[in-house]
N, C-alpha and C positions, 0 to 999 in steps of 0.2 A: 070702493073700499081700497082696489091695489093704490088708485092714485094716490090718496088719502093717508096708506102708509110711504112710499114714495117720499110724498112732500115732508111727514115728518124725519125720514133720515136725513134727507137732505139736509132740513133746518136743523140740526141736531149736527152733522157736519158742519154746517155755516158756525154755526157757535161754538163747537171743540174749536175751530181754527181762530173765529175772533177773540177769544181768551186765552189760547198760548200765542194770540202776538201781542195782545195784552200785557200777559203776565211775564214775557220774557226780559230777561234782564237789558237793561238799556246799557251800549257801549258808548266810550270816549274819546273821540278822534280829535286830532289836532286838525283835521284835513280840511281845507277850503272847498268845499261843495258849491255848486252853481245855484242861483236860486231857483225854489220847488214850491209848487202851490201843495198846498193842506191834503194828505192823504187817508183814506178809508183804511182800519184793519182788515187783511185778506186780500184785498179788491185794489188798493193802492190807489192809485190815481183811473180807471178805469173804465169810472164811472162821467169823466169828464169828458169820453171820446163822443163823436155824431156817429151816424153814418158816412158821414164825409169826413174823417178825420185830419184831411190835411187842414179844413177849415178851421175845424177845431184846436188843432194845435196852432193855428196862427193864431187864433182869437186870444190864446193862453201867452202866447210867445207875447203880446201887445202890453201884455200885464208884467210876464216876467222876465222877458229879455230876450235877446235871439240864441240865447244861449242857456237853457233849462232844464232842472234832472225832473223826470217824473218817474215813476213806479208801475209798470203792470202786473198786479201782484207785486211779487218777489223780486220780480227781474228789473235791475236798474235799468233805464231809455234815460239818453239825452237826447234831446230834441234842437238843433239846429237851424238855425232861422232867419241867417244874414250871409252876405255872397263872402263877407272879410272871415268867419270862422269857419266856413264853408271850405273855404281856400286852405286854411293852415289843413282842416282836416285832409281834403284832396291830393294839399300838393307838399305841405310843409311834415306834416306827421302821415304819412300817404301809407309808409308801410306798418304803422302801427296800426293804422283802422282800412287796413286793406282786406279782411275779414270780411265774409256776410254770417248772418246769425244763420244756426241749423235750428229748422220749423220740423215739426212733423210733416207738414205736406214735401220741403225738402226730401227729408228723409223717405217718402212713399213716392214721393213723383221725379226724384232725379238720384235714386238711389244713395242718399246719403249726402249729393249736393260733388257729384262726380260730374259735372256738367260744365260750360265754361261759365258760366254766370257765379255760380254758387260755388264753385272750391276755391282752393287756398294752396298755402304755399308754392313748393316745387312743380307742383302737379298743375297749379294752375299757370305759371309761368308757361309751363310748355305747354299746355293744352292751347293757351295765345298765342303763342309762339307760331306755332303749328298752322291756327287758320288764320290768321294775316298772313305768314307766308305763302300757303297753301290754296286758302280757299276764296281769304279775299283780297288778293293783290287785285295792283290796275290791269293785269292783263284779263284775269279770269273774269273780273268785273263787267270789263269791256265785251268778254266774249258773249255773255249773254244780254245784250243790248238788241239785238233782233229778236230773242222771245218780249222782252217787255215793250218791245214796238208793237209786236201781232197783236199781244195782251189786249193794250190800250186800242190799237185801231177795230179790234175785235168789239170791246166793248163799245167802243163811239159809233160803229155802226147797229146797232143793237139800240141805243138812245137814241138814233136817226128816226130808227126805222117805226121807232114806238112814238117820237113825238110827230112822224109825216101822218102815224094813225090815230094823234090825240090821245093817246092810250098813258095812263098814270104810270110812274118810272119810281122804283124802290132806290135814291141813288146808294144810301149806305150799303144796299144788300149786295149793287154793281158793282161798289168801291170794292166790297169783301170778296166777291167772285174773280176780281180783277187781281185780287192782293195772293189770293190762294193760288190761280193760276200759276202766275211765275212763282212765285214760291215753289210749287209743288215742281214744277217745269227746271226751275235751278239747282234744287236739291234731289230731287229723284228723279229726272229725266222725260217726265210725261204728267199729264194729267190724269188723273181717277174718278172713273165715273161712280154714282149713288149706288153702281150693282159691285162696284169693287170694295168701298171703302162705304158700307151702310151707313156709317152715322158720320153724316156731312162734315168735314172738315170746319168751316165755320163756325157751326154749332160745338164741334169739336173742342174747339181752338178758346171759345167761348167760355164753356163749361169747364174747359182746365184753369184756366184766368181767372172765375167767380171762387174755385175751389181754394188754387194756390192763395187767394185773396180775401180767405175765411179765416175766422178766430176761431180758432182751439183753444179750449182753455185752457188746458192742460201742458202747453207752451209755457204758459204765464203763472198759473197754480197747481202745480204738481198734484194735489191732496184730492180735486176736482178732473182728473182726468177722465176718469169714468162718463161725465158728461158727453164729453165726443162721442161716447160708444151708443150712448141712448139717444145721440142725436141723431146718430146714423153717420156722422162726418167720416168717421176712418173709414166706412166701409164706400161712402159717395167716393171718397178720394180713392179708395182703390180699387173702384169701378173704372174710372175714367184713367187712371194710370195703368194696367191692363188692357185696357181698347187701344190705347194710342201706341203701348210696347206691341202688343199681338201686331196691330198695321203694320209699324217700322219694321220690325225681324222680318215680315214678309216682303217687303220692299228693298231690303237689304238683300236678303236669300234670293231675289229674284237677280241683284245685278252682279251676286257670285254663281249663279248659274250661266249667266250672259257673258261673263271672261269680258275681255278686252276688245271684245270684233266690231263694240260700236264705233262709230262714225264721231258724235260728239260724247262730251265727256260731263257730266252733273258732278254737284259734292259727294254723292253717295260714291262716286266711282274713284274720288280722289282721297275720299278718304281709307276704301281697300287697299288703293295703289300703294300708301303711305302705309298701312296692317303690313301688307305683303314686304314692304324695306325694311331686309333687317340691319339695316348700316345707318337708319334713322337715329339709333340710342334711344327712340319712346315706345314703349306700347303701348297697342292701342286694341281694346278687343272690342266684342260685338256690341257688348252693352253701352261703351264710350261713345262708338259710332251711332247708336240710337238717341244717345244723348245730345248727341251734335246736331242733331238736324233735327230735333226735338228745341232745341233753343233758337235756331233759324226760325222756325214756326213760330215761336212765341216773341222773340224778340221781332220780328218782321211783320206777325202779320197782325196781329191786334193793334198793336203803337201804328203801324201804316194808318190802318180802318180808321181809328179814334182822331186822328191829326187831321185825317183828309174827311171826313162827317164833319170837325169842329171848322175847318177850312169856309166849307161848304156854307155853315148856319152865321159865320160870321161877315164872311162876303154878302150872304145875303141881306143882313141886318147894315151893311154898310154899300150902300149901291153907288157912291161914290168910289170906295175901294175897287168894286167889280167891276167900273168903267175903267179907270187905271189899268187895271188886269189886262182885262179883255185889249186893250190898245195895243197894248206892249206885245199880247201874241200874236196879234192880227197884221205887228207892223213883221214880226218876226217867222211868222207862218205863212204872209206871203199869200193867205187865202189855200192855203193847201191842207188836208185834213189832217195832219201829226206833224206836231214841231217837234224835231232832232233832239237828242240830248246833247246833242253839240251846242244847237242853237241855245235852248234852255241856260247853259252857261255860262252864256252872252247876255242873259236876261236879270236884273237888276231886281225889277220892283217883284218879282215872283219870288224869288229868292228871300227878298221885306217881308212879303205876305206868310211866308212859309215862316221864319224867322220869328215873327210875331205872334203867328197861332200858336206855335210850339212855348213861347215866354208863358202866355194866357192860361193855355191848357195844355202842360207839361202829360204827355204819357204817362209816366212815372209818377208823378209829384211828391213822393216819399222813398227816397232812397236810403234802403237800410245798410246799415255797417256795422260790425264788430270790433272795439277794442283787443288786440292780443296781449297788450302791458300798461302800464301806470302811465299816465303823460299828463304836463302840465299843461292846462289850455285857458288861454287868456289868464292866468293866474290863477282859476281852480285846477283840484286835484280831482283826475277823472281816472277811476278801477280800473285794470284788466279784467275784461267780459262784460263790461256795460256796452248795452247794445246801444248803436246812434242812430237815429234817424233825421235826414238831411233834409227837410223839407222845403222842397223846389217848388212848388205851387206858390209859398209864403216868398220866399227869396227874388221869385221875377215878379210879384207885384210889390216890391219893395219900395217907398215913395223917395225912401232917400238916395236908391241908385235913378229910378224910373222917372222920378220927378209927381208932383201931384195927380198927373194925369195918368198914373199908373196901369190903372184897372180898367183903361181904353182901349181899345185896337185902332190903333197907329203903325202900318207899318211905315211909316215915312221915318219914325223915331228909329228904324233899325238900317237904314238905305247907307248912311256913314260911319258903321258899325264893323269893323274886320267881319 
C-alpha cells in the first residue's frame, strides 16, 4: 500500500511538471543555437544517455555535429566532439569556459569545489600556482624517484615469487596496491596498514569515483530532488566523504605533532610549511590542505590503475605489440630487474604504447566545463551557464584526425607524434 501511494505522487509530480513545460509561454530569440536532437518535457534529452555515456554522446554527435546543445532537464549541455572546437574552447575562449560545473557531490565531497580540480577564479589561480611551484616542480618530483623504484621492484618480486610457485596473480589488484603505495608514501610520508586506515584505500578511492560519477537528479531537475534522498545518494556520498576527511585530519594532526625533525619531507609536510608562511600572501587552512591530497588521490590513483589494467588487456590482445615492448626493455634493462626512469626516457616505443592506450581509453573521456559569459562559437550563440562537456573518448577516435583506422591500437601511429 505505502508503495502504491508512493508511486502515485510521484506520477502526479511527473505530470504537474510535464504541463507547466507544456503550458509555458514559448519565447523568441534571434540567437543561432547549435543543433539539438528532439527533446522530452521535464527529462530533456535525458533519456538518450547509456551507461556509457561518452558512447552515447558520440553516437548522437555522428547525427548532429561535433558541436551540439542538448538538455538535462533544465540545464543547457553542449556536447563537444571535434579536437578544432575543442581547441577554440581550451585555448581560444580558455577563460570563459575555464569554470567546472558545481554537482552536489562537488558540493559534499570537496566542500563546495575548494579543491584544485574544481574551483575557479582567483582562488584557483593560486591554488595552481602554489602546487607546481611547490609540490610538483622537477626537483621534488625527482626527490621521490627511489620510493617509486622500491614500489615497483617490491611489487615485481612478489609476481616473481608467485609465478616460480604457479600461483594465479590479480595484476589489477598489484597495479592498485602499487599505485596506493607511492601515493600514500609521497603525499603522507608512509604507508597505512588495514588496522590504521580500516576501509582499504582502494576500495576507498573506488567508492569516491562510483559516487562523484553518480546522477543526482536533482542537479538536473530541481522539482525531483527528493529522489536523492529516497535513494539514499546524499547520505552514500556523505558516508564516504566523512571516512576520507576523519583519515586526512588524522594524517595531517599527526605531521603537526611531528614538527620539522623529519629527515625526508612528503606533501603533507609542504603544504604546513607553506600554512605556517606568512609572507606567502595565500591562505591556506586545514580543510584546503585535505583537499589537496584528497585530489593527489583521485587524480593519481584511479587514472594510474585504469591506464595500466587497459595497457595490460590490450598488449595482451596485440602480441606483436608486446614483442616490440618487451625488446625495447630488454635491450634497455640490460637483463637487470628495474629499468631507471632515466632509461625509460630514452625509450621510444613505451612512450607509443602509453600514448595510445591513453587516445583509446581516455581516463577522463568527458571533461566538464562551465560557461561564465555569452561567446560566439563557430557562429552559434552559446549562454553564460551552459554547461560543456568535451568529449575526449569521441575526439581520439576521430577518423578525420586518426585516419580510418582509428579505433585500432597502433602505437606505431603515435612514435612521430611530439
Amino acid at each position: 500500500m505505502e508503495m502504491i501511494t508512493i508511486s502515485l505522487c510521484f506520477a502526479t509530480i511527473l505530470a504537474f511538471l510535464f504541463l507547466k513545460q507544456i503550458l509555458k509561454p514559448a519565447t523568441t530569440t534571434n540567437r543561432n543555437l547549435p543543433p539539438s536532437p528532439p527533446r522530452l518535457p521535464v527529462i530533456g534529452n535525458l533519456h538518450q544517455l547509456s551507461l556509457h555515456p561518452h558512447r552515447s554522446l558520440r553516437h548522437l554527435s555522428l547525427r548532429y555535429g561535433p558541436l551540439m546543445l542538448l538538455h538535462f532537464g533544465r540545464v543547457p549541455i553542449l556536447v563537444v566532439s571535434s579536437a578544432d572546437v575543442a581547441h577554440d574552447i581550451m585555448k581560444t575562449h580558455d577563460l570563459k569556459f575555464a569554470n567546472r560545473p558545481k554537482t552536489k557531490a562537488v558540493d559534499i565531497f570537496l566542500n563546495g569545489g575548494r579543491d584544485v580540480a574544481f574551483s575557479s577564479g582567483e582562488y584557483w589561480r593560486q591554488m595552481k600556482s602554489m602546487c607546481s611551484f611547490h609540490l610538483l616542480n622537477k626537483k621534488m618530483v625527482r626527490s621521490f624517484e627511489n620510493i617509486r623504484e622500491e614500489e615497483i621492484v617490491s611489487m615485481m618480486e612478489k609476481l616473481e615469487k608467485a609465478s616460480s610457485c604457479s600461483l594465479p596473480v590479480n595484476l589489477s589488484e598489484s597495479l592498485l596496491n602499487l599505485t596506493k603505495n607511492v601515493i600514500c608514501r609521497t603525499a603522507m610520508g608512509r604507508k597505512y596498514s588495514q588496522e590504521e586506515n580500516p576501509m582499504d584505500f582502494g576500495k576507498l578511492v573506488r567508492t569516491f569515483m562510483e559516487r562523484i560519477g553518480t546522477f543526482p537528479v536533482g542537479d538536473y531537475i530541481r522539482g525531483l530532488a527528493w529522489i536523492d534522498k529516497i535513494r539514499g545518494l546524499d547520505r552514500k556520498m556523505e558516508e564516504v566523504s566523512r571516512t576520507f576527511a576523519e583519515f586526512l585530519d588524522r594524517v595531517v594532526q599527526e605531521h603537526v605533532d611531528e614538527g620539522e625533525k623529519k629527515e625526508t619531507f612528503d606533501f603533507v609536510d609542504m603544504l604546513l610549511r607553506i600554512q605556517r608562511d606568512e609572507t606567502n600572501g595565500f591562505e591556506l587552512d586545514r580543510s584546503d590542505i585535505r583537499l589537496i591530497i584528497l585530489d593527489m588521490f583521485i587524480g593519481g590513483m584511479d587514472t594510474t590503475c585504469t591506464t595500466l589494467d587497459w595497457a595490460m588487456m590490450l598488449l595482451i590482445r596485440h602480441p606483436e605489440c608486446m614483442k616490440k615492448l618487451q625488446d625495447e626493455i630488454r635491450t634497455y634493462s640490460r637483463h637487470e630487474f628495474y629499468v631507471s626512469e632515466e632509461q625509460v626516457e630514452k625509450m621510444k616505443y613505451i612512450k607509443a604504447v602509453i600514448k595510445e592506450v591513453m587516445r583509446l581509453h581516455p581516463p577522463a573521456p568527458l571533461v566538464p566545463r562551465q560557461l561564465s559569459e555569452d561567446v560566439k562559437l563557430k557562429g552559434y550563440d552559446i549562454a553564460a551557464g551552459t554547461q560543456v562537456i568535451i568529449n575526449a573518448w569521441a575526439i581520439h577516435r576521430d577518423t578525420t584526425t586518426w585516419g580510418p583506422d582509428a579505433e585500432e591500437f597502433k602505437p606505431e601511429r603515435q612514435l612521430d607524434l611530439p
